[in-house]
C-alpha positions in Angstrom: 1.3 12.8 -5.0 4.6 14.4 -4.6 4.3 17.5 -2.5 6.4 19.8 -4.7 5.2 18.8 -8.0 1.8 17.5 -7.7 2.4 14.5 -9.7 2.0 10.9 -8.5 4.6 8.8 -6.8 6.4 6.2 -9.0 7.9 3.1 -7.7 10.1 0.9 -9.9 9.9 -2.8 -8.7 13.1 -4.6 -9.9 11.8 -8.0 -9.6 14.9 -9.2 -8.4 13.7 -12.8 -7.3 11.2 -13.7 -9.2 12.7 -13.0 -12.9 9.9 -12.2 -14.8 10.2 -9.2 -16.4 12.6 -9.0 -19.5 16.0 -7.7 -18.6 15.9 -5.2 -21.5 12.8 -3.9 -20.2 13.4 -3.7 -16.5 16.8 -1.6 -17.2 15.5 0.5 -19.9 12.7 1.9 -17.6 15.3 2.5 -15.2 17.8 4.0 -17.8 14.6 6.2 -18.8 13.6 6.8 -14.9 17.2 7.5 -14.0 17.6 10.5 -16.6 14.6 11.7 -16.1 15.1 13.8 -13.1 11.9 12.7 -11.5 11.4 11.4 -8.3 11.6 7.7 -8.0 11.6 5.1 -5.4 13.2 1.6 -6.3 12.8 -1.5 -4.7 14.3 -4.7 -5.4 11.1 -7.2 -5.3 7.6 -6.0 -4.4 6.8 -10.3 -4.0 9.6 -10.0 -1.3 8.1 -7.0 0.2 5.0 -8.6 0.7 6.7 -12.0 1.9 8.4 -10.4 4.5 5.2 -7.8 5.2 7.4 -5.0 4.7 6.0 -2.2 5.9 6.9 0.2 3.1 4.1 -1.2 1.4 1.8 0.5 4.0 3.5 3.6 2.9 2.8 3.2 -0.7 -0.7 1.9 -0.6 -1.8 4.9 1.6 0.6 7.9 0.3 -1.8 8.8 -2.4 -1.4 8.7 -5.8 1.3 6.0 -7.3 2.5 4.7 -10.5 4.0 1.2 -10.1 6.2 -0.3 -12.8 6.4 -4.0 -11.8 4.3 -7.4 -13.8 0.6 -7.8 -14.1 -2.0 -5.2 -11.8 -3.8 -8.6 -10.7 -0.3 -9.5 -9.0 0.3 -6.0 -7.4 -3.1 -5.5 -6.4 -3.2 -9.5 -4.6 0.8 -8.4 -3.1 -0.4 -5.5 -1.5 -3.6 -7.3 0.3 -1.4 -10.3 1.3 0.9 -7.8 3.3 -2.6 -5.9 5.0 -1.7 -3.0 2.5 -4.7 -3.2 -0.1 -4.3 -0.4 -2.2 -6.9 1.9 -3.4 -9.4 1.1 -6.6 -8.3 5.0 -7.8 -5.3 6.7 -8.3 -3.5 3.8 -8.6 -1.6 2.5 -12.3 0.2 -0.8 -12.7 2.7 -0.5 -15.7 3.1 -3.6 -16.4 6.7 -4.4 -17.4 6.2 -7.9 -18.6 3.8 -6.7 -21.6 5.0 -3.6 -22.5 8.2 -2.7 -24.1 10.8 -0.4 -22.1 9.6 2.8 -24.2 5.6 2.1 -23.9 6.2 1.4 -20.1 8.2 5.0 -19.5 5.6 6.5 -21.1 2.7 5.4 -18.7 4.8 6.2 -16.5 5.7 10.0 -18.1 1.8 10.6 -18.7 0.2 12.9 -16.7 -2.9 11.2 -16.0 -3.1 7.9 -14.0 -5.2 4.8 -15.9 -6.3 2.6 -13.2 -7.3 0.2 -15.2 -4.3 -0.4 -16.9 -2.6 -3.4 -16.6 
């Protein structure tokens, strides 16, 4: 969670590589994330990241709670355990960008509670 405001981290995957998630979607949740005036971390590819075993992903998977806006949880979940950062069962929501639409995805990722079964 973010020390000052008690809400969860949010992480914006761009997937810059693997092209998956529609372009109107992935720039809308930024537009949205970008005016918000919440804390946000991007990165360009989370698959890169765990290519490469970056270890950011160590960070993220053991920082607490986190909202990540990337593709399907499955994916995520199996990109974190292939770079030795499994994340945690709880506290942990996949929005996933390739399913929902830009507004549906900034509003997971608005709401207050985390759905870790979302996906």
């Amino acid at each position: 969670m973010s020390e000052q405001t008690g809400e969860p981290r949010v992480i914006y995957c761009r997937c810059a590589y693997a092209q998956v998630v529609p372009p109107e979607v992935k720039d809308g949740v930024l537009e949205h994330l970008s005016a918000g005036g919440r804390a946000f971390e991007a990165v360009a590819d989370l698959c890169e990241m765990s290519a490469q075993r970056d270890g950011r992903l160590v960070e993220i998977a053991g920082g607490g709670p986190v909202k990540i806006a990337a593709c399907h949880r499955r994916a995520v979940l199996w990109l974190f355990h292939a770079a030795g950062a499994p994340l945690a069962a709880e506290g942990v929501e996949v929005v996933n960008m390739r399913t929902l639409s830009a507004a549906a995805a900034s509003a997971r990722l608005d709401a207050a509670e985390i759905d870790s079964a979302a996906d």
